[in-house]
C-alpha positions as a Markdown table, in Angstrom:
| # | Residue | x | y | z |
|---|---|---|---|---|
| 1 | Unk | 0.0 | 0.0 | 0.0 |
| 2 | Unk | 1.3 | 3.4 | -1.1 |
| 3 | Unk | 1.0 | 6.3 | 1.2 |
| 4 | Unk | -0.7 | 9.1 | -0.4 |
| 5 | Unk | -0.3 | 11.7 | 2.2 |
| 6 | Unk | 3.9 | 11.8 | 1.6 |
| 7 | Unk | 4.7 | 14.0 | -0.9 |
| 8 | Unk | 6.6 | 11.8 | -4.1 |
| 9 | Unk | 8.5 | 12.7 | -6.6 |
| 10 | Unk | 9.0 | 9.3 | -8.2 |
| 11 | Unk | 6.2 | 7.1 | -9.3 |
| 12 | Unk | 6.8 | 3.4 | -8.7 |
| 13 | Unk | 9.7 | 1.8 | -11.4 |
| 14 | Unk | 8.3 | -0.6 | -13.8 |
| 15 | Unk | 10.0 | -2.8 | -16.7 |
| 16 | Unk | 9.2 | -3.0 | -20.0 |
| 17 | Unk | 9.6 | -6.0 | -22.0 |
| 18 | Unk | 12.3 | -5.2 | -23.7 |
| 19 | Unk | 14.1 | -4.9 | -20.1 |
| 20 | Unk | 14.1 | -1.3 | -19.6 |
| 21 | Unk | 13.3 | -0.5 | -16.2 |
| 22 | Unk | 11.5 | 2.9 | -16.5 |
| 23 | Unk | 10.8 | 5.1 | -13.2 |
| 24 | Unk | 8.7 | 7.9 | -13.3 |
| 25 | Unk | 9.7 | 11.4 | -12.2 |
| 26 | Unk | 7.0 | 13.9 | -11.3 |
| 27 | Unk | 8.6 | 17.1 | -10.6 |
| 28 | Unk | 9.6 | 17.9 | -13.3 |
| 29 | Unk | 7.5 | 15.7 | -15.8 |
| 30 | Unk | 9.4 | 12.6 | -17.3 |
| 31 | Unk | 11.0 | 9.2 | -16.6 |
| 32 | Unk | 14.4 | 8.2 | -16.0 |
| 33 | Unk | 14.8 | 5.2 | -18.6 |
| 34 | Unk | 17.3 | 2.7 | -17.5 |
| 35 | Unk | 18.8 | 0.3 | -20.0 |
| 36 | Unk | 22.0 | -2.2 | -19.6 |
| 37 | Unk | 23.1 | -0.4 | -16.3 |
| 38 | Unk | 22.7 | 3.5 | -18.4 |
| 39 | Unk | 20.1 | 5.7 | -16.7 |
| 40 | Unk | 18.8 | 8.4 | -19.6 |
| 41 | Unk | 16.2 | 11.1 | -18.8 |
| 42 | Unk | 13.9 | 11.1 | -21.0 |
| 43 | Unk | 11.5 | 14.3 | -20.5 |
| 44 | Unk | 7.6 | 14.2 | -21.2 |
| 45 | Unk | 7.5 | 16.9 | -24.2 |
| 46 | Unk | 9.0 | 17.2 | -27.2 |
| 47 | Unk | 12.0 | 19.5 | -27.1 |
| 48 | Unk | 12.0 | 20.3 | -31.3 |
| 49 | Unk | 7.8 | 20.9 | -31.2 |
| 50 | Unk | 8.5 | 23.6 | -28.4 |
| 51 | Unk | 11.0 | 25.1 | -30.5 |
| 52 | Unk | 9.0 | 25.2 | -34.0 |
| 53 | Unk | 5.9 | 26.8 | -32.1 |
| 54 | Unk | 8.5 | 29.7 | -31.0 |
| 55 | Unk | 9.6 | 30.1 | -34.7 |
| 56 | Unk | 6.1 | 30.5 | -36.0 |
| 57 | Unk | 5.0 | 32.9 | -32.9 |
| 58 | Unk | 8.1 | 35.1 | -33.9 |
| 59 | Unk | 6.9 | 35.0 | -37.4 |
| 60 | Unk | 3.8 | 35.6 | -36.8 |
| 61 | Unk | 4.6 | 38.5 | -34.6 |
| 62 | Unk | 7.4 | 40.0 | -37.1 |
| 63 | Unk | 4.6 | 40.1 | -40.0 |
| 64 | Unk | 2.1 | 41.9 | -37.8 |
| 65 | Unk | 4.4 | 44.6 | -37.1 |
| 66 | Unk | 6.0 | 45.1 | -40.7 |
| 67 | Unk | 1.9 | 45.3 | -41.4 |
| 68 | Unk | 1.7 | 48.0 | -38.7 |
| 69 | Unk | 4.4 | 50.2 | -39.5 |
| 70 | Unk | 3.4 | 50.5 | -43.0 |
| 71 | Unk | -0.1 | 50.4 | -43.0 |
| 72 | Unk | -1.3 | 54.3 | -42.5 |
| 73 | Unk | -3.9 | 55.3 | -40.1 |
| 74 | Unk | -7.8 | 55.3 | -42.0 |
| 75 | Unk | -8.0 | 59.0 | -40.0 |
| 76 | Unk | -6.9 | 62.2 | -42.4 |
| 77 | Unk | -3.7 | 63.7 | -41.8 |
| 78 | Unk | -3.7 | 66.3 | -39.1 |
| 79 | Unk | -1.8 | 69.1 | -40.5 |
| 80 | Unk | -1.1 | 73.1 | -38.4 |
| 81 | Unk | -2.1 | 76.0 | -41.1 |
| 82 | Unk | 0.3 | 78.0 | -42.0 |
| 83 | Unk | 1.1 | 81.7 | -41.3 |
C-alpha cells in the first residue's frame, strides 16, 4: 500500500519488455529510462515541437508589425495651417 499523504517525486519503477526499467519522475515531468546499467532522462514533451511553435510565434509577430508600421492610419492627416 502506497501512502498518499507523503509528498513523491518518483512514481513506482516498472520494466518494459524489452528490459528497460522505467521510473517515473514527477517534478519535473518525465522518466528516468534505465537500459544495460545506463540511466537516460527522458522528459515528457517534445523539445523540437516547443521550438517550431516559437519560430512561427516570432513570425507571426514580425509580419504583424512590418503590417503595422506600413499600413497608415484610415483618420486624415492632421496638418497646423500655415502663417
Amino acid at each position: 500500500m502506497v501512502d498518499m499523504t507523503e509528498p513523491r517525486v518518483f512514481g513506482d519503477p516498472y520494466e518494459t519488455p524489452d528490459g528497460t526499467t522505467v521510473l517515473p519522475v514527477h517534478r519535473p515531468v518525465g522518466v528516468f529510462a534505465v537500459r544495460d546499467g545506463q540511466a537516460k532522462w527522458e522528459p515528457a514533451y517534445d523539445a523540437t515541437r516547443v521550438a517550431l511553435l516559437g519560430v512561427g510565434v516570432g513570425l507571426v509577430a514580425a509580419t504583424l508589425a512590418g503590417i503595422a508600421m506600413v499600413h497608415r492610419p484610415p483618420w486624415p492627416d492632421l496638418r497646423a495651417r500655415g502663417r
